[in-house]
N, CA, C and O atoms as CSV, one atom per row, in Angstrom:
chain,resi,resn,atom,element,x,y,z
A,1,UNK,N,N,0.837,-1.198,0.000
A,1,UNK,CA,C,0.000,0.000,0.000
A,1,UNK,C,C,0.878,1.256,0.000
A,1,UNK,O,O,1.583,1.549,0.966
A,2,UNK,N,N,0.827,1.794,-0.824
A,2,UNK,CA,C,1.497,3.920,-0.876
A,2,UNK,C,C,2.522,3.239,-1.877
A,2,UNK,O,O,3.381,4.116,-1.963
A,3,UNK,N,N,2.877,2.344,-2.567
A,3,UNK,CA,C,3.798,1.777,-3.698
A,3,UNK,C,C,3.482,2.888,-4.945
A,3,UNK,O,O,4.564,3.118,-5.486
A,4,UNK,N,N,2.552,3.548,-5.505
A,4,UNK,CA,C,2.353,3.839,-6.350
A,4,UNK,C,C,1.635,5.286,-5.789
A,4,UNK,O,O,0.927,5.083,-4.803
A,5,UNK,N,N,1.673,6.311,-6.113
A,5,UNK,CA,C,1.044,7.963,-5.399
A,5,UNK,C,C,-0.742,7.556,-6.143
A,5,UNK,O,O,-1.084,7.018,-7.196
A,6,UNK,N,N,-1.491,8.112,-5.015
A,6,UNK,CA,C,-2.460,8.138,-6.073
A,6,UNK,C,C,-2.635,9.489,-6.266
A,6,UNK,O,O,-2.117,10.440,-5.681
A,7,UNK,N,N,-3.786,9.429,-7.561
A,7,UNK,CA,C,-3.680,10.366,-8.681
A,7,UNK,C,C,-4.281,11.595,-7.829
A,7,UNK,O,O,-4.107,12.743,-8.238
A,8,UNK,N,N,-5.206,11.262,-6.279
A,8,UNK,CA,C,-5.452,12.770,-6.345
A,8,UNK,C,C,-4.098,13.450,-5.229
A,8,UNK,O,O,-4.092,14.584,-4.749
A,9,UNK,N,N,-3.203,12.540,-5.061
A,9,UNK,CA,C,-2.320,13.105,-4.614
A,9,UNK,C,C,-1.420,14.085,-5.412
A,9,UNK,O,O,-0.965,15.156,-5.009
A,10,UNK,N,N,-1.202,13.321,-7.009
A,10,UNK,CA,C,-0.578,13.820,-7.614
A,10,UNK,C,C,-1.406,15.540,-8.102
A,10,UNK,O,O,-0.802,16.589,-8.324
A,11,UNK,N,N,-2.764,15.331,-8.141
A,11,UNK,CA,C,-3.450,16.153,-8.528
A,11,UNK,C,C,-3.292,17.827,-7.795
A,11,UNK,O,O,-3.257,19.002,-8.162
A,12,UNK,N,N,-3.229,16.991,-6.513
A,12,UNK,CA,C,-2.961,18.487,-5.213
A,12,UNK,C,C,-2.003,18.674,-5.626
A,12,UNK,O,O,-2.060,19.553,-6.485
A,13,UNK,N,N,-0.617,18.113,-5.397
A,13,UNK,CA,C,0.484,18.809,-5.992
A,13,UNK,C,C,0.638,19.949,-7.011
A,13,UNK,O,O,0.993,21.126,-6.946
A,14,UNK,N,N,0.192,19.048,-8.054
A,14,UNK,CA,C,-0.127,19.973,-9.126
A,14,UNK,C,C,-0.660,21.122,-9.266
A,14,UNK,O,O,-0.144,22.121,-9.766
A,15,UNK,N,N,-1.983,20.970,-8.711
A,15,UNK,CA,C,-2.648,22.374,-8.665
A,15,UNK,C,C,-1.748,22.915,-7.659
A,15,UNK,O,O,-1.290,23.936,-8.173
A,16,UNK,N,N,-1.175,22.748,-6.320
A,16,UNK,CA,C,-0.337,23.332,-5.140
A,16,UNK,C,C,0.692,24.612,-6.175
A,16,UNK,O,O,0.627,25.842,-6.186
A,17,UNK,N,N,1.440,23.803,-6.827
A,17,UNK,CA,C,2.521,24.296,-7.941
A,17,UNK,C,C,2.175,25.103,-9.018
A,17,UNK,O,O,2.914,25.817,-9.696
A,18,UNK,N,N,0.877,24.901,-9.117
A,18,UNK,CA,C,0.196,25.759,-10.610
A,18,UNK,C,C,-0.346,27.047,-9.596
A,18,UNK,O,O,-0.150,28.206,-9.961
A,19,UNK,N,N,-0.944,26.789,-8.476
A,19,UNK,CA,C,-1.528,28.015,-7.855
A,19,UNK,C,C,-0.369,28.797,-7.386
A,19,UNK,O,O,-0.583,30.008,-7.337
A,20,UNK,N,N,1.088,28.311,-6.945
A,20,UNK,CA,C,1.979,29.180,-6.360
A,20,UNK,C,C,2.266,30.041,-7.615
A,20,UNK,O,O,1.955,31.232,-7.626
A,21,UNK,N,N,2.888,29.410,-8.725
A,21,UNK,CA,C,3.229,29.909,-9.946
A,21,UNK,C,C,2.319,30.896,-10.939
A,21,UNK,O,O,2.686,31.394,-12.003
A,22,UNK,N,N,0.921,31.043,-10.226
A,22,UNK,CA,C,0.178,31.990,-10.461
A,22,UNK,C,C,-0.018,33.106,-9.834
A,22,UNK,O,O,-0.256,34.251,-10.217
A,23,UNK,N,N,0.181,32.375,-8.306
A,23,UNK,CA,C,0.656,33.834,-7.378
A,23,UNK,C,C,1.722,34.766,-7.187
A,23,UNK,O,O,1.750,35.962,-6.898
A,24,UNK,N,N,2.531,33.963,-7.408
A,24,UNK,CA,C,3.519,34.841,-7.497
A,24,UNK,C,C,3.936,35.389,-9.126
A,24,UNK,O,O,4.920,36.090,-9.363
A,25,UNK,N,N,3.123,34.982,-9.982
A,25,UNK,CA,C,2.924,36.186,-11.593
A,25,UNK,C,C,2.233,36.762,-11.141
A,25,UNK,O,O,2.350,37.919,-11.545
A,26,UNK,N,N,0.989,36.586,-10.012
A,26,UNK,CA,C,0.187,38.038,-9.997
A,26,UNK,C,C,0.942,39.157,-9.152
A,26,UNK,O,O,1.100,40.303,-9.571
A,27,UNK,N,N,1.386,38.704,-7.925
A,27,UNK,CA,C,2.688,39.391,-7.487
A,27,UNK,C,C,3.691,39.998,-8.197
A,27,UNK,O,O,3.892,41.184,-7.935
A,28,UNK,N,N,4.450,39.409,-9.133
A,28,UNK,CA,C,5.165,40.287,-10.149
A,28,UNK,C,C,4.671,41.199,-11.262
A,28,UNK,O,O,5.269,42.175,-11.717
A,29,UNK,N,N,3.465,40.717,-11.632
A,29,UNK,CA,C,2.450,41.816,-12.662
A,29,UNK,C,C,2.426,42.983,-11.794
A,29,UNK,O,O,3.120,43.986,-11.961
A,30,UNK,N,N,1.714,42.824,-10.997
A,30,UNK,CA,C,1.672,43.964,-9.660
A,30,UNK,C,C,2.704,44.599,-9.035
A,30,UNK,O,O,2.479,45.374,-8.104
C-alpha cells in the first residue's frame, strides 16, 4: 500500500505548484 502515489495526490500537488506559480505572476504583474 502507498507503492504507487495516487492520482489525487498527484493532482494536489499539481494544482499546489500551478496556484503558487500563479501567485507569485500576480505578485510580479503587480
Amino acid at each position: 500500500d502507498g507503492d504507487i502515489p495516487e492520482p489525487a495526490t498527484f493532482l494536489l500537488l499539481f494544482a499546489g505548484l500551478t496556484g503558487l506559480a500563479a501567485f507569485r505572476k500576480k505578485l510580479g504583474t503587480r
